[in-house]
C-alpha positions in Angstrom: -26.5 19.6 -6.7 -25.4 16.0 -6.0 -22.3 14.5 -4.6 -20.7 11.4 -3.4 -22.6 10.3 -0.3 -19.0 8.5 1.2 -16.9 9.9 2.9 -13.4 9.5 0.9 -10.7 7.7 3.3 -7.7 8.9 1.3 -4.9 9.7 3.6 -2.4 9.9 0.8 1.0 9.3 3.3 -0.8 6.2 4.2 -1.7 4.7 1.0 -1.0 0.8 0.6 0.4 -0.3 -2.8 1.2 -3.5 -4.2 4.8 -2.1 -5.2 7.3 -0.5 -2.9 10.9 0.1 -2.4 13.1 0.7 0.4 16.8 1.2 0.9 18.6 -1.4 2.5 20.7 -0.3 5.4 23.0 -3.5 6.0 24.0 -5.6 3.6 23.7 -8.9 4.3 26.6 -11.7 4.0 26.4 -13.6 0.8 24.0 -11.3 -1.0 24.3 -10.0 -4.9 25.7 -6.7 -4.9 25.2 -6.3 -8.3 23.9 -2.6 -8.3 26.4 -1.6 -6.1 29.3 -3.1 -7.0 32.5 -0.9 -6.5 30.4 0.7 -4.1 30.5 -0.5 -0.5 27.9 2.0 0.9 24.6 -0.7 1.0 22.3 2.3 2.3 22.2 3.0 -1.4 20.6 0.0 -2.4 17.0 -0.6 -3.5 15.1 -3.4 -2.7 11.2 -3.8 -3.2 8.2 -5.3 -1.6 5.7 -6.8 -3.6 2.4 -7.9 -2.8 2.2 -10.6 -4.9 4.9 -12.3 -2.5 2.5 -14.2 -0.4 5.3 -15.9 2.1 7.4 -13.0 1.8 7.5 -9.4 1.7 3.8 -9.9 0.7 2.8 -10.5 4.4 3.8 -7.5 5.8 1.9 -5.2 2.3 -1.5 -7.3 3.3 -0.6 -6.7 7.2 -0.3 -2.6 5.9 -3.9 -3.1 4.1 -5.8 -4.6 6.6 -4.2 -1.9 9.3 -5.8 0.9 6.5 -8.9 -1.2 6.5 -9.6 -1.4 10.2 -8.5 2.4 10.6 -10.8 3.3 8.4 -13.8 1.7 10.2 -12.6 2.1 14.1 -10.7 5.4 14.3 -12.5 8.3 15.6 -14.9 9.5 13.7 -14.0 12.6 11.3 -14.9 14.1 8.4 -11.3 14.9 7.1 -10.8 13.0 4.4 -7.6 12.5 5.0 -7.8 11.4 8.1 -8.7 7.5 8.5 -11.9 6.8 10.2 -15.5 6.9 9.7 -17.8 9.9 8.9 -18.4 12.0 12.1 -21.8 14.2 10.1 -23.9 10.9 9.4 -25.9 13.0 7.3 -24.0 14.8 5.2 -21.6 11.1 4.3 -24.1 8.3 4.9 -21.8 6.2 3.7 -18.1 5.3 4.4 -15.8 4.7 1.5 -12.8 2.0 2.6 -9.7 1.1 0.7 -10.0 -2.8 0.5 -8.1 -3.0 -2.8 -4.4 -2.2 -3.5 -4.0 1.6 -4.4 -1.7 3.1 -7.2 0.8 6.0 -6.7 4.1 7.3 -9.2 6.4 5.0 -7.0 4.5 1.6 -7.7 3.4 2.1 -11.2 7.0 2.5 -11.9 8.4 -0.3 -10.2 5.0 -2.4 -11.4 6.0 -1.8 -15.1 9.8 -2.9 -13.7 8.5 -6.2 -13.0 5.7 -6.8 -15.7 2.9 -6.4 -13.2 -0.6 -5.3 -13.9 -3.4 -4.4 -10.9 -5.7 -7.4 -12.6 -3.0 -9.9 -11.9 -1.5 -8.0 -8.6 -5.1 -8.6 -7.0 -5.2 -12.3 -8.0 -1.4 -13.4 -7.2 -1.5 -11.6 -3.7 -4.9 -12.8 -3.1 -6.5 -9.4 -1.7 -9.7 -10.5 -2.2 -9.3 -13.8 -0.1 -7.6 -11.8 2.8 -10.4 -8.6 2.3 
């Protein structure tokens, strides 16, 4: 019998990718209403948040990965794995395992092949591995 000796931190609703969207609730003056146009309801329309935006939306994705990071090491301890924290039975999960890399789901794949992106090129445009 042998297993992983980590505990697994993989609370799926709090996943951070390097692609998301949103739905914009205002509109602001001025802006391209492309998507939209003909249609004045603005809580229809997508935006996204990239990681690789470094001064923009990008701040607040590595804010969202660091937040994982350091919830993963000082929450309460528990062996759910999806519950963010360390191991609570040292023995059975001697180790911790901690999300310190931009993590994939349907959403951001999708929106990643939108915009050409690639996780090789994500991790070295939003510079992760600096900020980790």
């Amino acid at each position: 019998y042998a297993s992983f000796c980590g505990k697994a931190n993989w609370a799926q609703d709090q996943l951070v990718s390097c692609h998301s969207r949103y739905y914009r609730g205002q509109q602001q003056q001025g802006e391209d209403n492309d998507r939209d146009e003909g249609n004045n309801n603005a809580q229809n329309q997508v935006s996204y948040t990239h990681c690789t935006d470094t001064t923009g939306t990008g701040v607040g994705k590595m804010a969202s990965l660091q937040a994982y990071v350091s919830a993963s090491t000082n929450n309460e301890a528990s062996d759910d794995p999806n519950s963010l924290g360390p191991p609570a039975d040292e023995y059975y999960y001697p180790f911790n395992q901690i999300q310190g890399f931009w993590q994939v789901d349907a959403t951001s794949v999708q929106i990643g092949i939108m915009h050409a992106s690639n996780l090789l090129d994500d991790n070295k445009r939003s510079r992760v591995n600096e900020e980790m």
